[in-house]
Each structure stands twice: as structure tokens, then as C-alpha cells.
C-alpha positions as CSV (number, residue, x, y, z in Angstrom):
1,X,-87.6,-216.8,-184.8
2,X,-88.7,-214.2,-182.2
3,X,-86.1,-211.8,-181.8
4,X,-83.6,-211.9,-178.7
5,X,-85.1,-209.7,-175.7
6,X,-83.5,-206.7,-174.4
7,X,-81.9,-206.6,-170.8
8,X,-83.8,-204.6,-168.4
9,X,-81.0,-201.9,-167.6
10,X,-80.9,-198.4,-166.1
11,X,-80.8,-196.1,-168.4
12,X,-78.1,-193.8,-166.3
13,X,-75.7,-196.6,-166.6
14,X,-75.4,-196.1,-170.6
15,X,-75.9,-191.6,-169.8
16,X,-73.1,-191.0,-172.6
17,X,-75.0,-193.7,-175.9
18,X,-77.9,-193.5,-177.3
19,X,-79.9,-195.9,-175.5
20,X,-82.4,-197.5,-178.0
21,X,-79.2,-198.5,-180.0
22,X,-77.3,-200.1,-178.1
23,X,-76.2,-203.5,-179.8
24,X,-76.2,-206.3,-176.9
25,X,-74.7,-208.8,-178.9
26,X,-71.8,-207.4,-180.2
27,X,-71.2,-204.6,-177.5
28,X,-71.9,-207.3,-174.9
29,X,-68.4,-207.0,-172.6
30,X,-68.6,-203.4,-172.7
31,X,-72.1,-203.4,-171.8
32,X,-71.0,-206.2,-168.7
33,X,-68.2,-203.6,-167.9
34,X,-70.4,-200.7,-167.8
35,X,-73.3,-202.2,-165.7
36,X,-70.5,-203.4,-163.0
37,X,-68.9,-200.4,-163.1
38,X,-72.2,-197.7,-162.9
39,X,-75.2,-200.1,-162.4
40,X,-76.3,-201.2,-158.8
41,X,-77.5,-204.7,-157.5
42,X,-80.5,-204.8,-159.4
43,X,-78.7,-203.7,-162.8
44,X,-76.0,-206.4,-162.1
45,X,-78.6,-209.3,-161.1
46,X,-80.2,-208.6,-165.0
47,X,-76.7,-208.5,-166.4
48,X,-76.3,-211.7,-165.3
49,X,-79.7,-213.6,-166.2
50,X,-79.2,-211.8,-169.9
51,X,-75.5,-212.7,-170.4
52,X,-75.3,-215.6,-168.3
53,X,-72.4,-216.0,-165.9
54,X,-69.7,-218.1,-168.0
55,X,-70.0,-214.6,-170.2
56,X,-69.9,-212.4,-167.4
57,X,-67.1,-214.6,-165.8
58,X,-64.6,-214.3,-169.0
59,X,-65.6,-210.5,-169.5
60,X,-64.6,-209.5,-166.1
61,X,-61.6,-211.4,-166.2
62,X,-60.4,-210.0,-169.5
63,X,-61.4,-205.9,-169.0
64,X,-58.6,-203.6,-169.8
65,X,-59.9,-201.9,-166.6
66,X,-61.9,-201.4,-164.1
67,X,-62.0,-199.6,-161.1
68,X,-60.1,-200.9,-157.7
69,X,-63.8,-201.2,-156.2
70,X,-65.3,-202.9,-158.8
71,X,-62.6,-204.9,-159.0
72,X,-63.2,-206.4,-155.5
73,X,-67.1,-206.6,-156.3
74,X,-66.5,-208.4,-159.5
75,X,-64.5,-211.1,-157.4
76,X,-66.8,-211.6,-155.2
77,X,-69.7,-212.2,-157.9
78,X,-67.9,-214.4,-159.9
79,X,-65.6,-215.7,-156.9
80,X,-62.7,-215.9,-158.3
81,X,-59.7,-214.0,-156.7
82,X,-58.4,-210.2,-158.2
83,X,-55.3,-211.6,-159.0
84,X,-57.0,-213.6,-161.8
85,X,-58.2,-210.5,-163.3
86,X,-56.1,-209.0,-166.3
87,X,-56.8,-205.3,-164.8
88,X,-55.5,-206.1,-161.5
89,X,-51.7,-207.3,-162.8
90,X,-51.5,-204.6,-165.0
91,X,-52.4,-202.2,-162.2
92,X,-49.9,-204.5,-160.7
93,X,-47.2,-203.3,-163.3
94,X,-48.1,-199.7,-163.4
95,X,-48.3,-198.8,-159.9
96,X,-49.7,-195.1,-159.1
97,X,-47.6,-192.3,-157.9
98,X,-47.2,-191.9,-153.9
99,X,-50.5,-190.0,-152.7
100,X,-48.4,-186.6,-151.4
């Protein structure tokens, strides 16, 4: 069996690893995170064709966090609403301080 082809990625998105070893599989939400969070459209498109969306879909949903703007652009890929997201209700429960 031919082994399981790497996603084509940007290699700025993945700046602080070591590139060749990153392990798709098994780092697969935090790669999904990452490429939402750093890649562009092109980078996210890839994501999706190498993870598939169900994947995307549930990693998304169940980040520890992500930013407020790739929060939106996450719910509009995999159109569900932000509430849905776990990062949004516990930004929901922690709100930030007052911008003085």
C-alpha cells in the first residue's frame, strides 16, 4: 500500500516546526487549526480536499481557540453558526477587559 500523500501547504503557515516532520495523521486538528488560522484561501481549499470536510467540520467546532476572525471564516466554510463553536462560548464566559 502506497503511502498516504502529503497536503500541499505553505510552508509559512507551520514557520515555528520543522516542516518535513510534520505528522498529518495524528497532528491533523492542529494542522486544520493552523492552516485556518495562518493559511490563505488556497492553503484552506487543500486543507479541505486532504482532511475532508466532516474532519474539518468537528475540528473547528471543537478548537480550544481561535481567533474572533477566524472564528467568523470558519462559520462560513463549514456554515454552521459561531455559537456552535466551543471557542466562541468560552469566549462567551471569559469576556475581555473594557478596551480603555
Amino acid at each position: 500500500m502506497a503511502a498516504k500523500e502529503k497536503p500541499v501547504l505553505d510552508k509559512r503557515i507551520f514557520w515555528d516546526v520543522n516542516f518535513d516532520n510534520i505528522d498529518y495523521d495524528a497532528k491533523a486538528n492542529w494542522v486544520i487549526v493552523r492552516v485556518f488560522e495562518r493559511g490563505d484561501v488556497p492553503d484552506i481549499r487543500n486543507c479541505r480536499r486532504f482532511y475532508g470536510d466532516e474532519k474539518i467540520r468537528e475540528a473547528l467546532l471543537n478548537a480550544n481557540s481561535l481567533m474572533l476572525h477566524t472564528i467568523y471564516l470558519a462559520s462560513a466554510v463549514i456554515e454552521r453558526p459561531i455559537e456552535d463553536f466551543k471557542c466562541y462560548k468560552n469566549r462567551q464566559l471569559n469576556p475581555e477587559l473594557y478596551p480603555y
